[in-house]
Legacy VTK file of the C-alpha trace (Angstrom):
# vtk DataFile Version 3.0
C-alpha trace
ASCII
DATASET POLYDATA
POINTS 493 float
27.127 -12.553 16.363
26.660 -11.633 12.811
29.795 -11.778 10.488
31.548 -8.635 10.370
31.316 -7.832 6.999
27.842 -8.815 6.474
26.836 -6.758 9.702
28.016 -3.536 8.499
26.359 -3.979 5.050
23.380 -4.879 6.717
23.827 -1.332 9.053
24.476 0.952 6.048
21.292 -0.851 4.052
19.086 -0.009 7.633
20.985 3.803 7.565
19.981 3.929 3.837
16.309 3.086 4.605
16.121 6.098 7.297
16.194 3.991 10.419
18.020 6.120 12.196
15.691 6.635 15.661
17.472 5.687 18.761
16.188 2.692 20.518
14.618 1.056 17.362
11.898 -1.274 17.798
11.321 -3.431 14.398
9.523 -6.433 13.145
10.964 -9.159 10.960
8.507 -11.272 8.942
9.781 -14.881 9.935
9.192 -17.802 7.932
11.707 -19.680 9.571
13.548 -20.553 6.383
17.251 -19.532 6.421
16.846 -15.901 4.184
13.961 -14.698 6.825
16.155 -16.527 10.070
19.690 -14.798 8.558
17.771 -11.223 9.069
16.305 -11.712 11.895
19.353 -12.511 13.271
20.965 -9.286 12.082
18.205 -7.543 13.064
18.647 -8.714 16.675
22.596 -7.756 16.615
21.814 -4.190 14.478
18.843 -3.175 16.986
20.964 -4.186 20.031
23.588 -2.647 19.188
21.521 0.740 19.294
19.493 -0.400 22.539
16.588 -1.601 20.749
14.610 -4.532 20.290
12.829 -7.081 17.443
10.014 -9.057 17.164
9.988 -11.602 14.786
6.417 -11.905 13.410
5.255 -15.709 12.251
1.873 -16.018 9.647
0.403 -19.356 9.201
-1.598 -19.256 6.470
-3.300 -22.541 6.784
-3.184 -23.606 3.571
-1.827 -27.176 4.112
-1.737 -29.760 6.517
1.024 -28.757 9.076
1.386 -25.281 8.646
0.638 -24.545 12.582
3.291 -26.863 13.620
5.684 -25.057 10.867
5.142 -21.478 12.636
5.498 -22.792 16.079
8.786 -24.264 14.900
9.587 -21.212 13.243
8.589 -18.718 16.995
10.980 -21.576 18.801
13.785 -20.658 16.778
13.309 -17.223 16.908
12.982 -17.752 20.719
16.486 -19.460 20.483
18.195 -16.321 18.648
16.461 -14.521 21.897
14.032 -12.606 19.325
10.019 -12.837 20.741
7.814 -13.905 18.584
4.357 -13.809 17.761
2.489 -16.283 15.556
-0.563 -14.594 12.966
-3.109 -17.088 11.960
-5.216 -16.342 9.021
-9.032 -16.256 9.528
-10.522 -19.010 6.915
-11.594 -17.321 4.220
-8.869 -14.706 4.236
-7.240 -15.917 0.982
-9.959 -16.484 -1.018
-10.474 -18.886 -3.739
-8.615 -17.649 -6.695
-5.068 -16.144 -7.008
-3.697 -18.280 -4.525
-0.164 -16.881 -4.675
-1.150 -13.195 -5.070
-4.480 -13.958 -2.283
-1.572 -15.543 0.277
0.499 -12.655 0.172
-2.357 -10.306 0.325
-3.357 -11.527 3.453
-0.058 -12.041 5.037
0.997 -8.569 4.430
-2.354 -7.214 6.156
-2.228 -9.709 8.877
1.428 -8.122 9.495
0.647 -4.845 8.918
-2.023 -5.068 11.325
0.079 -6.468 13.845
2.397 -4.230 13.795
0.129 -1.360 14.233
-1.280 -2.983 17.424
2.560 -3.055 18.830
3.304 0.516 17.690
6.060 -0.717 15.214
6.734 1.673 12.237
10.006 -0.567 10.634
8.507 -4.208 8.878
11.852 -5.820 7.670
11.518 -8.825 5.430
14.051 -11.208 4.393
14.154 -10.768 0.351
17.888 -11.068 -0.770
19.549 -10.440 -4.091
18.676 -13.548 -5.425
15.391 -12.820 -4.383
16.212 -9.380 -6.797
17.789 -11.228 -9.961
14.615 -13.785 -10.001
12.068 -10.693 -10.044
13.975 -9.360 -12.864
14.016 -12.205 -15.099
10.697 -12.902 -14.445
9.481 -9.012 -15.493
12.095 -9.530 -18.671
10.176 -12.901 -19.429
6.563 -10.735 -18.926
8.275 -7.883 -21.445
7.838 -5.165 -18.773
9.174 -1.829 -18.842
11.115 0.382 -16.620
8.742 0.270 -13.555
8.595 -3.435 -13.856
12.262 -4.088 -14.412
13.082 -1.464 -11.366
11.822 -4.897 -9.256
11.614 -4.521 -5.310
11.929 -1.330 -4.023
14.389 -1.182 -0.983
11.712 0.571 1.372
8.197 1.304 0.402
4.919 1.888 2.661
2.219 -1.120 3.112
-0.667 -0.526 4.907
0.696 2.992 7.059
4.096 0.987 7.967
7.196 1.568 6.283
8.266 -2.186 4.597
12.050 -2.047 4.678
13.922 -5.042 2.749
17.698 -4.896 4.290
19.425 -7.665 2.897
18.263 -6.682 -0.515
21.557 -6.414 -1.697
22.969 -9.914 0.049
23.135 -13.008 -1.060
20.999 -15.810 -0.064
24.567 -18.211 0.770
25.218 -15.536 3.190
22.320 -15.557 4.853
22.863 -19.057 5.150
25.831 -18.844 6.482
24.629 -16.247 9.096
22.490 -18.775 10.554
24.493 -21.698 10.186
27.355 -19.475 12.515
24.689 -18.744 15.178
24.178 -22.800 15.340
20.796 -22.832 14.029
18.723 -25.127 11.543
16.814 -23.416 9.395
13.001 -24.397 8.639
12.513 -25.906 4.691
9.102 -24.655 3.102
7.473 -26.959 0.953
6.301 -24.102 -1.149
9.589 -23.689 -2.536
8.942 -27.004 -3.740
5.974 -26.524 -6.044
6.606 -26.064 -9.749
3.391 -24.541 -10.474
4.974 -21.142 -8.530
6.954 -19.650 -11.581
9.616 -18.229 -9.336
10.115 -21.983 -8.288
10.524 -23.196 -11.705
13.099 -20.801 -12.355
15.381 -21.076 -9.011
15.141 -24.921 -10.490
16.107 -23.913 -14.123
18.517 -21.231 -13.519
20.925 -21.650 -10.555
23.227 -19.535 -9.225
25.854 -21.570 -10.870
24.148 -22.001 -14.067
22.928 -18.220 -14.383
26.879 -17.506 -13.896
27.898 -19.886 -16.223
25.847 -18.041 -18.906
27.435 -14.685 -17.933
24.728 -13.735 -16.132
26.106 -12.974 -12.573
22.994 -12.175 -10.299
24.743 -9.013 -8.446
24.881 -7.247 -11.825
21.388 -8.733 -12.837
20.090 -6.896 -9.568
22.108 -3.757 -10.180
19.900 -3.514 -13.536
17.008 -2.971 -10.807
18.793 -0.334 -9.651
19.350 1.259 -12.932
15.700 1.047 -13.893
14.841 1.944 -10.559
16.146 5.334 -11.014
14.799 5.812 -14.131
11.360 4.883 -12.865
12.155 7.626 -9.937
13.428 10.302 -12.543
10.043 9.376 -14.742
8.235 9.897 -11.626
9.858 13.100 -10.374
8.613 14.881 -13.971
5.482 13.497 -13.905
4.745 14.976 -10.461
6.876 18.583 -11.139
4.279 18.855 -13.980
0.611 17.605 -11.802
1.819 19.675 -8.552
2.695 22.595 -10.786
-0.550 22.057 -13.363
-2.837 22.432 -10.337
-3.193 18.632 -9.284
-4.645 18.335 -5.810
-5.085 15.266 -3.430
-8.281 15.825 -1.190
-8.453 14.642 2.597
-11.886 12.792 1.915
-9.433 10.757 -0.885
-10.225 12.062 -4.329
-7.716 13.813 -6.793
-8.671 17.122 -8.312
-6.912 18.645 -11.497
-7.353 21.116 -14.743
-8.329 18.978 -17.550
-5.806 21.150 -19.747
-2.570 19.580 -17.455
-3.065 16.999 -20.409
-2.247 19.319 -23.104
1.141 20.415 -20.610
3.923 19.771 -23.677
6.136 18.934 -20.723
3.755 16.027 -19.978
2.341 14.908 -22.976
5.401 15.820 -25.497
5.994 12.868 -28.452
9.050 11.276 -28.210
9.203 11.195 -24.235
10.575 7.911 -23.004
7.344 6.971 -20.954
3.613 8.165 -21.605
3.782 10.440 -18.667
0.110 10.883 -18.985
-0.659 7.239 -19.214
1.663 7.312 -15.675
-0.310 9.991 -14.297
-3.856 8.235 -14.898
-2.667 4.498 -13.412
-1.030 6.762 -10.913
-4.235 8.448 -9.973
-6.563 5.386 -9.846
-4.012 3.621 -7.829
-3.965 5.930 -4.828
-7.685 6.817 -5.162
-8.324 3.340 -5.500
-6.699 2.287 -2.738
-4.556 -0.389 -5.062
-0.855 -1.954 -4.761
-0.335 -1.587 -8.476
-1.743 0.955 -11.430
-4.189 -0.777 -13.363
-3.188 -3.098 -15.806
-4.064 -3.519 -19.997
-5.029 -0.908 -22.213
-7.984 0.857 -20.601
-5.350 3.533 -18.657
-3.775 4.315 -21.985
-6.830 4.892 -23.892
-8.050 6.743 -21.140
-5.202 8.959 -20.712
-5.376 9.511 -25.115
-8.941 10.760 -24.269
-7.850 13.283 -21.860
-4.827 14.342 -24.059
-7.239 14.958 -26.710
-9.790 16.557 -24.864
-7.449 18.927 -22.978
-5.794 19.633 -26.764
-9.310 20.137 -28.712
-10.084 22.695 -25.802
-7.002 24.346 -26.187
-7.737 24.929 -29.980
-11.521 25.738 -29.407
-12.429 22.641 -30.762
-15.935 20.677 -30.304
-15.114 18.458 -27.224
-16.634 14.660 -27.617
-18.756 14.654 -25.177
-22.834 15.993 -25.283
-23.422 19.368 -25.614
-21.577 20.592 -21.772
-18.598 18.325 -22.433
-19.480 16.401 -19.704
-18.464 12.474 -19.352
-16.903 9.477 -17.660
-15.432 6.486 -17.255
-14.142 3.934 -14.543
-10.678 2.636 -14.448
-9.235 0.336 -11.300
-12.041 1.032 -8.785
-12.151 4.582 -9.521
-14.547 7.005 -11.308
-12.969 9.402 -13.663
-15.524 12.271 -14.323
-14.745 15.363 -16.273
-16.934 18.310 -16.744
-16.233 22.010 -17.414
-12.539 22.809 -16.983
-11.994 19.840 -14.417
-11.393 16.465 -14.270
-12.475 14.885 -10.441
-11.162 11.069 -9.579
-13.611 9.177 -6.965
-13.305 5.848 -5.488
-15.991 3.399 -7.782
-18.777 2.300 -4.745
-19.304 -0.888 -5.926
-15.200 -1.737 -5.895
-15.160 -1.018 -2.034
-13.916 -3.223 0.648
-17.111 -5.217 2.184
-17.985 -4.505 5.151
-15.940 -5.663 8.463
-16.493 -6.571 12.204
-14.453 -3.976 14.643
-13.737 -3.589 18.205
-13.393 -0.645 19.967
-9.633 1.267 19.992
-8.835 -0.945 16.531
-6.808 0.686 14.778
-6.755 -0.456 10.839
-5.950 0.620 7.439
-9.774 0.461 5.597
-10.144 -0.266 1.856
-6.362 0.612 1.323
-7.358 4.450 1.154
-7.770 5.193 4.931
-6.431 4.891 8.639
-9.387 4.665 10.674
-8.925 4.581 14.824
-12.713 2.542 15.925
-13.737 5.310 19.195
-14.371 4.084 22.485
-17.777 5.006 23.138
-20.787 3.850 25.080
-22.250 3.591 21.742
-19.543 1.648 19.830
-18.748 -0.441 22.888
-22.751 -1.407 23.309
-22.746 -2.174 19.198
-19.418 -4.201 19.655
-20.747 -6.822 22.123
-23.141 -8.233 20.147
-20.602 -8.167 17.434
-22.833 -5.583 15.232
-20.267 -2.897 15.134
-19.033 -2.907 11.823
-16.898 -0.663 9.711
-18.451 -0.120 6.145
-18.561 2.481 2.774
-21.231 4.631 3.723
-23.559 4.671 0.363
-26.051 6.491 -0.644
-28.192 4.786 2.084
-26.452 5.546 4.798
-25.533 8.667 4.417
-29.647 9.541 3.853
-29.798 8.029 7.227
-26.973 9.937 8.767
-29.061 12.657 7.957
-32.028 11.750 9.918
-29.959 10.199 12.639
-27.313 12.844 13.190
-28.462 15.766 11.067
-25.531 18.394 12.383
-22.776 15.374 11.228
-24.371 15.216 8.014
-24.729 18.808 7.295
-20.698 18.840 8.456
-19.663 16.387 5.982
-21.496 18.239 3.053
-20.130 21.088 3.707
-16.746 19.951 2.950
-16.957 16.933 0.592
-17.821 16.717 -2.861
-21.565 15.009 -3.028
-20.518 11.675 -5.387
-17.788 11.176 -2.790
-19.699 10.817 0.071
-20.893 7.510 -0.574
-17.022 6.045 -0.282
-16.290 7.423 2.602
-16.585 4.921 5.800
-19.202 5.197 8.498
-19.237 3.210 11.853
-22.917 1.151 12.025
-24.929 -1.057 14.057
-27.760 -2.849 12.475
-27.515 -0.502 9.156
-27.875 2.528 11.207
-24.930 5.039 10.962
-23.533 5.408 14.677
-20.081 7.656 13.619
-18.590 9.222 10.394
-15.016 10.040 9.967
-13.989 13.896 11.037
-11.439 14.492 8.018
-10.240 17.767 8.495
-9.360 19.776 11.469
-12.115 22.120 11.306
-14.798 19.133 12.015
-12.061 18.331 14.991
-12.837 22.030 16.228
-16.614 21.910 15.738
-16.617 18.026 17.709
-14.519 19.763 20.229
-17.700 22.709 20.665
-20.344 20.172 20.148
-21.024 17.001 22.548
-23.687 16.045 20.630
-21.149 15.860 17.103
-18.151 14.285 19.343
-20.192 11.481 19.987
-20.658 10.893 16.240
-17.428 11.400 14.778
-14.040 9.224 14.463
-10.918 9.840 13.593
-9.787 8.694 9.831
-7.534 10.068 7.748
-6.370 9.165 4.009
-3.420 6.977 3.537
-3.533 5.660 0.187
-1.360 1.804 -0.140
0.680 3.272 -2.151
1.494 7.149 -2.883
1.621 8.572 -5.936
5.386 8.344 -6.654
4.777 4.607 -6.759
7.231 3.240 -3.514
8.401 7.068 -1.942
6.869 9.825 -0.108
3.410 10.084 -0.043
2.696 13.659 -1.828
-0.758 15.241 -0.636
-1.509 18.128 -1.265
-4.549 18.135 0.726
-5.572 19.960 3.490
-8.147 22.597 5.471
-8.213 24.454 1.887
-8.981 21.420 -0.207
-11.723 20.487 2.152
-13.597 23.996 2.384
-13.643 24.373 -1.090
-15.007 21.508 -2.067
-15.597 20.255 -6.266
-19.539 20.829 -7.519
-19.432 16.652 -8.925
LINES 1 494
493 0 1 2 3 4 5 6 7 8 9 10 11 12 13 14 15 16 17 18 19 20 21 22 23 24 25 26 27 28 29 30 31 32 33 34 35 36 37 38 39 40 41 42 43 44 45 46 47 48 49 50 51 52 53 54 55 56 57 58 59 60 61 62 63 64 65 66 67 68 69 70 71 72 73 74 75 76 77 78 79 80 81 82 83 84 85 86 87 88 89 90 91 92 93 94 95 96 97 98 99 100 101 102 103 104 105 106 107 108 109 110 111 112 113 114 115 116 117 118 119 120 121 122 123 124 125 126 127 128 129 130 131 132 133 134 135 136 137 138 139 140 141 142 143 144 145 146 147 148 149 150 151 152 153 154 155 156 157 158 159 160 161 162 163 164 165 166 167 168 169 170 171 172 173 174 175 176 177 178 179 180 181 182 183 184 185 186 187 188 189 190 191 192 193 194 195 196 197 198 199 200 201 202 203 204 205 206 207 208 209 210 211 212 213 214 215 216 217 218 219 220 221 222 223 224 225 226 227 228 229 230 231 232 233 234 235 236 237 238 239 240 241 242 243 244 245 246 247 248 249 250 251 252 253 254 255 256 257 258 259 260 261 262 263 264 265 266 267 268 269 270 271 272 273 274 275 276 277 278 279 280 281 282 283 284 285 286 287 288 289 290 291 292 293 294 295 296 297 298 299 300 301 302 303 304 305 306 307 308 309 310 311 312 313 314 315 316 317 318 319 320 321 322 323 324 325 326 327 328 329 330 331 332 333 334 335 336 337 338 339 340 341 342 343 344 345 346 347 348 349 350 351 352 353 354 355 356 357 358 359 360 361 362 363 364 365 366 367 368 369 370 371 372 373 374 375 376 377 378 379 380 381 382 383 384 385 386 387 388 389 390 391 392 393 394 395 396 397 398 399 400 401 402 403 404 405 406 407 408 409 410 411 412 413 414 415 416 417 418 419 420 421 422 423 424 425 426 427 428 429 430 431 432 433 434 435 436 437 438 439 440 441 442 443 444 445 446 447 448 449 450 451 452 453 454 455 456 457 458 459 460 461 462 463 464 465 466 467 468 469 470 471 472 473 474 475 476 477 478 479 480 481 482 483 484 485 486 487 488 489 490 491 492
């Protein structure tokens, strides 16, 4: 059993984080090193407790000699804290070449994501501690960031459709330690905590617990500066939106943004003096839900984009000559997205050639496509005919494609026009076999009704729906104002 003390802090961070559902069912992410061990173990006394259950999920990344025979070790002790476990091998290739670090966790996070989906598990705990939280804020002071960067982890934030819930974000890693060291256990060492090319390695070497203290520099009240700038991100965040909501912003179900080029010129957005360019936020915002992205872009380009569209929603405002040729037309591209403005509107579009390649599916999969969409594969005749020769794949539909959806499955086609705006189309996804379109997504619920009529249109529809990485509010509630209105009066771009 889980010291006292340590169990109920562990309860209220799990209350705090809205798991709250009777008979939980939750996933820990198990390295088998003693921070992921400690909360799995509290896991396992917090969801029995409430007669639920864990399962402790294992990723070998195969990146070094012995990594298999680190996440069996790690699934046997799991199996002797009476947690299941399941071990998730990376497909070669699914790191990549470059970014190691950033490529690892890329692809552990989807291959968890993913498996949770396939169990039906909504709660992804991971073992992050306060250390964990003091570390992440040095490291963002050492990079100069600013408030969002300083606010560090987020307790609870979604990843991939599942909410990722870090309990033990406010205990320390000795504790967890001790946790495990109570229930008998050895914990697992990773090497990777050895290598000093990993910056967060080179500073748990350089500034201990001990040594940070020594310097007056306690790590509980280094984390609680998270918290601080955490709710000044979330304050930030709450304007921001009160001003795009209110200004006419609108999230579409196909996964563009919509909004009045003159929300720019909004003094409650654009005002000198405010503490953060709230326009600068709402641009990195914008590209990083339409673009499907963990993070707002990065560098200058987002603020001199977001100066543009100040200026251009200002000179309208005063009847000045906009930039642009003669209609006051133009564009630009920003983090896999298009920005085009023309008239009185400014439309956001997912950039074509920054979508995910295409992938192999099976019938039933359920997955989370170029970090914009849920897509459930159909079980057809079709799909299931396409699947065995492994040609059923899940792809952006392009320009090509949707020409040939039009010849294949003119009454789909004609559908989908009717209630997307034309440059979108091409970013949407589209089931093939061989090249040829064999399904596109119904995205609203009128298509639904019109499958539901139409045999012919069932047959050639799937369900997808838009569920951006991350929502516009950075790590809360997804906001979308999208809906059967959005998509029957679709944008002229």
């Amino acid at each position: 059993m889980a010291d006292d003390d340590i169990g109920a802090r562990f309860a209220r961070a799990m209350a705090a984080a809205g798991c709250v559902e009777p008979a939980p069912h939750l996933a820990v992410a198990l390295s088998g090193g003693p921070d992921s061990l400690g909360l799995t173990l509290l896991a396992r006394d917090w969801a029995a407790a409430r007669g639920g259950r864990v399962l402790a999920l294992v990723v070998d990344h195969g990146l070094r000699a012995g990594s298999a025979g680190d996440a069996r070790r790690a699934a046997a002790l799991a199996a002797a804290a009476g947690v299941p476990a399941r071990i998730l091998t990376l497909a070669p290739g699914a790191i990549g070449m470059t970014g190691i670090e950033a490529g690892a966790r890329a692809a552990r996070y989807a291959a968890l994501t993913d498996a949770c989906r396939a169990a039906g598990i909504l709660h992804l705990l991971t073992g992050h501690s306060l250390d964990d939280q003091a570390e992440t804020v040095l490291i963002r002071l050492g990079r100069g960031s600013g408030v969002d960067g300083l606010a560090a982890m987020p307790p609870v934030r979604p990843e991939g459709g599942i909410r990722l819930i870090r309990p033990v974000l406010g205990i320390r890693r000795a504790s967890l330690a001790a946790v495990v060291a109570a229930a008998g256990l050895t914990p697992l060492h990773d090497p990777m905590n050895d290598d000093d090319r990993v910056q967060r390695v080179r500073l748990r070497a350089a500034a201990t617990a001990a040594a940070l203290e020594g310097a007056g520099l306690d790590p509980a009240r280094v984390a609680r500066s998270a918290a601080r700038a955490a709710a000044a991100r979330a304050a930030l965040d709450a304007q921001m939106l009160r001003v795009a909501f209110r200004g006419g912003l609108r999230l579409h179900v196909w996964g563009g943004a919509e909004l009045p080029l003159a929300l720019f010129a909004d003094p409650d957005l654009s005002a000198p003096g405010l503490e953060d360019d709230l326009p600068e936020r709402l641009v990195g915002r914008l590209a990083m839900v339409v673009g499907g992205q963990d993070l707002p872009p990065r560098g200058a380009a987002a603020a001199r984009l977001a100066a543009d569209l100040v200026a251009m929603a200002r000179s309208r405002a005063g009847g000045d000559h906009l930039p642009q040729s003669g209609r006051g037309q133009g564009g630009r591209t920003l983090g896999g997205c298009r920005f085009l403005w023309g008239g009185r509107r400014l439309l956001v579009l997912r950039e074509p050639r920054a979508i995910a390649a295409p992938r192999v599916v099976t019938p039933g999969e359920a997955l989370h496509w170029d970090g914009r969409f849920m897509v459930i594969v159909p079980d057809t005749p079709a799909c299931r005919a396409a699947a065995d020769d492994g040609r059923l794949r899940l792809q952006a539909m392009g320009e090509d494609l949707a020409r040939r959806l039009g010849e294949v499955a003119p009454a789909a086609a004609a559908s989908l026009r009717a209630r997307v705006a034309p440059r979108a189309i091409a970013s949407l996804p589209v089931l093939t076999r061989l090249d040829v379109p064999l399904a596109f997504p119904h995205l609203t619920e009128s298509i639904r009704r019109e499958a539901a009529e139409d045999e012919t249109l069932a047959r050639s529809t799937f369900r997808a729906w838009f569920a951006p990485s991350r929502p516009l509010d950075g790590d809360g509630v997804f906001w979308a104002m999208a809906g059967e209105h959005s998509a029957g009066k679709r944008p002229r771009s």
